[in-house]
C-alpha positions in Angstrom: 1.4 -17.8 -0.3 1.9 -15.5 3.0 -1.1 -13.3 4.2 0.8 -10.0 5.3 0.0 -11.2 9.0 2.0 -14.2 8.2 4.5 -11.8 5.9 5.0 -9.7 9.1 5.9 -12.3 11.5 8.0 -13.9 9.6 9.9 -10.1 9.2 10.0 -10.1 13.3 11.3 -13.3 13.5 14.5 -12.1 11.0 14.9 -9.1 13.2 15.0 -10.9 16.4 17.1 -13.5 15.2 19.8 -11.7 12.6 19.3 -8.1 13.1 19.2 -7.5 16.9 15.8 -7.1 17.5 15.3 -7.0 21.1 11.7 -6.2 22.3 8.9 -6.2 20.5 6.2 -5.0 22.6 2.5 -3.4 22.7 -0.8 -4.0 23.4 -1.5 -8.0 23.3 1.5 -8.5 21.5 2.9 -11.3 23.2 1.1 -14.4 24.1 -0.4 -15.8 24.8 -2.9 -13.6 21.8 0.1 -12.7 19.6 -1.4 -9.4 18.4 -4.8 -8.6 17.4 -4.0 -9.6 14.0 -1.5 -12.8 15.2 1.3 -10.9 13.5 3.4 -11.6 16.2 2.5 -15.2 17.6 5.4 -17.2 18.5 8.7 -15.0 18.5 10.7 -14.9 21.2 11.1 -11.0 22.2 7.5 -10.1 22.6 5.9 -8.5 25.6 2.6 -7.2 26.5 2.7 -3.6 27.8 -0.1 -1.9 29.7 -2.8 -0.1 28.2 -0.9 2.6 27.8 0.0 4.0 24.1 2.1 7.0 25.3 4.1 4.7 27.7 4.5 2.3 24.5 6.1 5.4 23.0 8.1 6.4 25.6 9.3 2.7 26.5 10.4 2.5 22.2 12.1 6.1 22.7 13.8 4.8 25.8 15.3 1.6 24.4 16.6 3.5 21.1 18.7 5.8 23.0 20.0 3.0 24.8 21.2 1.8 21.8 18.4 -1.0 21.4 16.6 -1.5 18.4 12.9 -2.3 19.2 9.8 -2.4 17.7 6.5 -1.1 19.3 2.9 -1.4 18.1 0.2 0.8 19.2 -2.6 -2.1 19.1 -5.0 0.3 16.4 -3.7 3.7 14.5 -6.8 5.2 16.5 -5.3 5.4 19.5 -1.8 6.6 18.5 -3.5 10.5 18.4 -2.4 11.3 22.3 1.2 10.1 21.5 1.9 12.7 18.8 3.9 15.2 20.6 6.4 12.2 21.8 6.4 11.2 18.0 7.3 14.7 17.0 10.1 14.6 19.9 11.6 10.8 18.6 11.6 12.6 14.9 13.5 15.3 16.0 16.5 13.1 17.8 18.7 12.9 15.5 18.7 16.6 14.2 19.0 18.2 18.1 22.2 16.2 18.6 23.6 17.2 15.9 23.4 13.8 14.2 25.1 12.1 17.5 22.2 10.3 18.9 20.4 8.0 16.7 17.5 6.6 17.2 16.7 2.9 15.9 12.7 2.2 16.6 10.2 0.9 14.4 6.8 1.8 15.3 4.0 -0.4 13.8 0.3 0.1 14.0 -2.8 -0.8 12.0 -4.5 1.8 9.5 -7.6 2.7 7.6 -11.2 1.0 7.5 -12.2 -2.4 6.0 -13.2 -4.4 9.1 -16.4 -2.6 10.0 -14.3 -1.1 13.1 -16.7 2.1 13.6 -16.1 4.8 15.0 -12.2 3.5 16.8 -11.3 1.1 14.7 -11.2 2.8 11.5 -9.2 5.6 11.1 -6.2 6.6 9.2 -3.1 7.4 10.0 -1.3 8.5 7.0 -1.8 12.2 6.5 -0.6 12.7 10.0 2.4 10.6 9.7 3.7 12.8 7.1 3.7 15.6 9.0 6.6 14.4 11.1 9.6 15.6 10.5 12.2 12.7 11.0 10.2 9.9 10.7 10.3 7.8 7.7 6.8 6.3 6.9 6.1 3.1 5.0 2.4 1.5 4.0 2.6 -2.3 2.4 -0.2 -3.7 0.2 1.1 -6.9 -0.5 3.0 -9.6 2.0 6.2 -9.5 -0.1 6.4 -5.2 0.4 5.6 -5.8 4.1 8.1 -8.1 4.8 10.8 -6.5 2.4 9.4 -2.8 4.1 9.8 -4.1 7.5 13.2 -5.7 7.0 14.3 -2.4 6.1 12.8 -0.3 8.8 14.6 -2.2 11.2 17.9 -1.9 9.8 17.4 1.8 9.3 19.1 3.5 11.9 16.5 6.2 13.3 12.7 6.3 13.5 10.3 4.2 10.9 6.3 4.2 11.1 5.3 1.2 9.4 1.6 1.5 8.8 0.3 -1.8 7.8 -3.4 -1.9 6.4 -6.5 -3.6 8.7 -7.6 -5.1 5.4 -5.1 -6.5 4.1 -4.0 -8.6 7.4 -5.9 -11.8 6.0 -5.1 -11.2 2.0 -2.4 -13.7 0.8 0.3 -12.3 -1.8 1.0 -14.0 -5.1 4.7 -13.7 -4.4 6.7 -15.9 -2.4 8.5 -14.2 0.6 12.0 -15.6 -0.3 12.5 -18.6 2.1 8.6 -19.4 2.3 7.5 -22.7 1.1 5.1 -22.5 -1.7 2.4 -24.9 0.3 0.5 -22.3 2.2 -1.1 -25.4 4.3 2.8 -26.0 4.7 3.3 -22.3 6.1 0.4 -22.2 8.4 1.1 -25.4 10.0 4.2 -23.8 10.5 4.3 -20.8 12.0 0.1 -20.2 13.1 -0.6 -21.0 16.3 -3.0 -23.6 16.4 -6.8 -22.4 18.1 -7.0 -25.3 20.5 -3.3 -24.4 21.9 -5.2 -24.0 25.5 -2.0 -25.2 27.3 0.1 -22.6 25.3 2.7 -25.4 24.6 2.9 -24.6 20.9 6.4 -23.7 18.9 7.0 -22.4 15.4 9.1 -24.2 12.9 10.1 -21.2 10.7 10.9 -21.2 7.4 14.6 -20.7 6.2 13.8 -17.0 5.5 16.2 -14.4 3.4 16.6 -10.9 4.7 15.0 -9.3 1.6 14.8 -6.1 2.0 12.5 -2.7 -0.8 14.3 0.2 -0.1 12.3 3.1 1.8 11.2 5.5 -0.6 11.1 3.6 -4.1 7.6 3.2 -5.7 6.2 0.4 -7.9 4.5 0.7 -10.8 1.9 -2.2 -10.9 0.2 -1.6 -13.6 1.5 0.0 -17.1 -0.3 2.0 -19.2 -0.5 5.4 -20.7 -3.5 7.2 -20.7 -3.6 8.4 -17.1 -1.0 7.8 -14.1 -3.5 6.8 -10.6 -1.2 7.0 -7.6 -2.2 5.1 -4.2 -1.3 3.0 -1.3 -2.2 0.6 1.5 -5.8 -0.4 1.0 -6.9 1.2 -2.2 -3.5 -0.2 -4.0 -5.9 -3.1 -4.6 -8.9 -1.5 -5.9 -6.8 0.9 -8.6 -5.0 -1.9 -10.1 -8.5 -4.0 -10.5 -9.7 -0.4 -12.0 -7.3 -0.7 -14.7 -8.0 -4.0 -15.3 -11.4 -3.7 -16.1 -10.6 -0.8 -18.4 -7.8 -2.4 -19.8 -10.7 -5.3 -21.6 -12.0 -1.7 -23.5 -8.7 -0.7 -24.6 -7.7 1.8 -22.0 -4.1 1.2 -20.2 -3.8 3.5 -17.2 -0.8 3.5 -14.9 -1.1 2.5 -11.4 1.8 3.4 -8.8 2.0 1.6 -5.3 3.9 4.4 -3.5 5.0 2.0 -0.5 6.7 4.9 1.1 5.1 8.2 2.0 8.3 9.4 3.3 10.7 9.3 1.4 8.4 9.2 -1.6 9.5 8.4 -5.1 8.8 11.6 -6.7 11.0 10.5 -9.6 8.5 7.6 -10.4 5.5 9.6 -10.6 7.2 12.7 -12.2 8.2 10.1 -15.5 4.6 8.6 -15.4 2.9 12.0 -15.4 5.4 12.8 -18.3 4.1 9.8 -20.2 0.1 10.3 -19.3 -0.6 14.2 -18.6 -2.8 13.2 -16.4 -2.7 12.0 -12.5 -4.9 11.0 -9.5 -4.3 10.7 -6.3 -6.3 7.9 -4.0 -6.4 7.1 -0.6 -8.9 6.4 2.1 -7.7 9.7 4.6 -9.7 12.1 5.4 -9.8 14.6 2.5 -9.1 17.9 3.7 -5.3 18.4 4.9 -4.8 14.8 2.7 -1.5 13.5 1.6 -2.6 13.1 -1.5 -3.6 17.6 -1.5 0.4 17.8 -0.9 1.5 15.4 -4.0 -1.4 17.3 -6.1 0.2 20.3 -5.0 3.9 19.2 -6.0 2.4 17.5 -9.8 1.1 21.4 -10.4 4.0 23.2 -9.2 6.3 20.8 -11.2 4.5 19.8 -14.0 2.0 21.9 -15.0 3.0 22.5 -18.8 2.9 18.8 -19.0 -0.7 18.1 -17.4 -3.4 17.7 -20.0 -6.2 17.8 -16.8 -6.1 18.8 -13.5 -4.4 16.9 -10.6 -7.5 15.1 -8.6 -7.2 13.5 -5.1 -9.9 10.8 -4.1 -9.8 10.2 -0.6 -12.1 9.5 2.4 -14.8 12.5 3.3 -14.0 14.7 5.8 -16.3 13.6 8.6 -15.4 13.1 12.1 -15.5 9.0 12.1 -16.9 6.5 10.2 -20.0 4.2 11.5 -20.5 0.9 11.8 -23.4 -0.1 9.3 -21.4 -0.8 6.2 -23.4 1.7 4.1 -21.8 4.4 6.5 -18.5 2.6 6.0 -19.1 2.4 2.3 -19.8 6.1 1.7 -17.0 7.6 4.0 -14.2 6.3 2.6 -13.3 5.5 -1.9 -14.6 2.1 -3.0 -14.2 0.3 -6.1 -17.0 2.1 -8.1 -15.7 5.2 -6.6 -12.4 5.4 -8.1 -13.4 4.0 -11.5 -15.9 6.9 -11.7 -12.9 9.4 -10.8 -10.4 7.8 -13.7 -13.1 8.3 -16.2 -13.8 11.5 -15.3 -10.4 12.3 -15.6 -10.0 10.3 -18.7 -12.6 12.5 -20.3 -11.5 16.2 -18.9 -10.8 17.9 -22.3 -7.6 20.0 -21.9 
């Protein structure tokens, strides 16, 4: 099975070959490094840019208005803060002309904690992502959703963020990516670039891949149960769905939805679960005030408050300014396993 680095490579090297892919570019994207996370090793469009995240921007706006479809990474999500007003101005292409210009870029970039990054390797991207108008936003938290996600960002036609989680880069699926081989010695010997490859004389043998695409905006619910919906994303998809399996062995089945896409979101999905539960939380490792998750808390009261048997809760990182390096810093900034099982049961036991 793929790790998502893997999962995403294998997604640039359909959109180079079969959907017009035509620079993919960024920080130590190209070789002879292949990205920080080798999610780009080997393909054939890749370029390193300078160090330089707002030229990175630019260059991706540039080539979409061309009539290119590209795809840029800013190297970590921690450094894509001084770009914002030229992400604001790509979002708002396609409404200023009217619908005439459109603007075909996918930008990727690395999110959330999970490798002890400190201070700039840590942050979150999410919440701000959402408050661009225009963009679409998509978060995997498996291989198979990153290469389905990605597959569809490039197609789309105007602006896609595709956050993709720092700790999940090196977790392998339990899916096959349609086209991998089931052998993952197989798949590495295929497509990773071996670490004595001094002479840079190395070549991929990919897979016979299919372009199989998730549609932006639909949800999945990963685990079923009725008792309480828990809705998350990215890294802490993970850590809910091994919530309700431990409190699935004492007979409580909680439902846990993998939004996938932040914008569009599947409102419909979590609107039916609530229905079924009465009861709903929100997780995510963003900073808490001004979080993502305050907006869908916001939307489950306004909606379906007659139908909630508890109040709406958001778990999500704590509102500090970054998040240090000693993992008991790390551990206590951002929701952890015992975290969110201590939030389900105290929603589980909020009498209505």
């Amino acid at each position: 099975m793929a790790n998502m680095a893997q999962a995403i490579r294998m997604a640039l090297h359909v959109g180079e070959t079969r959907l017009g892919v035509t620079d993919i570019f960024g920080q130590d994207v190209g070789a002879p490094l292949g990205g920080v996370f080798t999610a780009s090793q080997g393909l054939k469009n890749t370029w390193n840019s300078p160090l330089d995240e707002r030229g990175i921007i630019a260059t991706a706006i540039g080539l979409g208005l061309a009539g290119d479809r590209c795809v840029a990474e800013i190297q970590f999500a921690d450094y894509i803060f001084n770009t914002i007003d030229l992400l604001k101005m790509a979002g708002n292409t396609l409404w200023c002309s009217n619908g005439q210009y459109n603007l075909p870029i996918v930008v990727m970039t690395p999110v959330g904690a999970g490798i002890r990054g400190s201070i700039y390797h840590s942050h979150s991207f999410d919440a701000w992502a959402t408050r661009l108008p225009g963009w679409k936003v998509v978060i995997p938290s498996t291989p198979l959703d990153a290469y389905g996600l990605l597959i569809s960002a490039i197609k789309d036609p105007n602006p896609v963020l595709f956050l993709n989680p720092k700790s999940l880069m090196r977790v392998r699926g339990t899916e096959l990516i349609p086209g991998e081989p089931a052998d993952e010695k197989e798949l590495k010997n295929m497509i990773d670039q071996p670490v004595d490859d001094r002479k840079h004389q190395w070549r991929p043998k990919w897979p016979q891949l299919e372009e199989f695409e998730i549609p932006i905006g639909k949800g999945k619910i990963v685990r079923e149960g009725d008792r309480a919906t828990v809705v998350s994303y990215g890294r802490t998809l993970p850590l809910c769905a091994k919530v309700a399996d431990m409190l699935r062995e004492e007979g409580v089945a909680i439902e846990v939805i993998d939004l996938r896409s932040l914008y569009p979101y599947d409102w419909q999905m979590i609107k039916a679960s609530v229905h079924k539960t009465g009861r709903v939380l929100f997780v995510n490792e963003d900073t808490e005030v001004t979080n993502f998750g305050e907006h869908l808390a916001f939307r489950a009261t306004q909606d379906l408050f007659y139908e909630l048997l508890a109040r709406p809760r958001v778990l999500a990182g704590k509102n500090v300014p970054g998040i240090g390096l000693h993992p008991n810093l790390e551990e206590a900034s951002v929701p952890h396993l015992e975290d969110i099982l201590h939030e389900v049961r105290e929603l589980l036991g909020e009498v209505p």
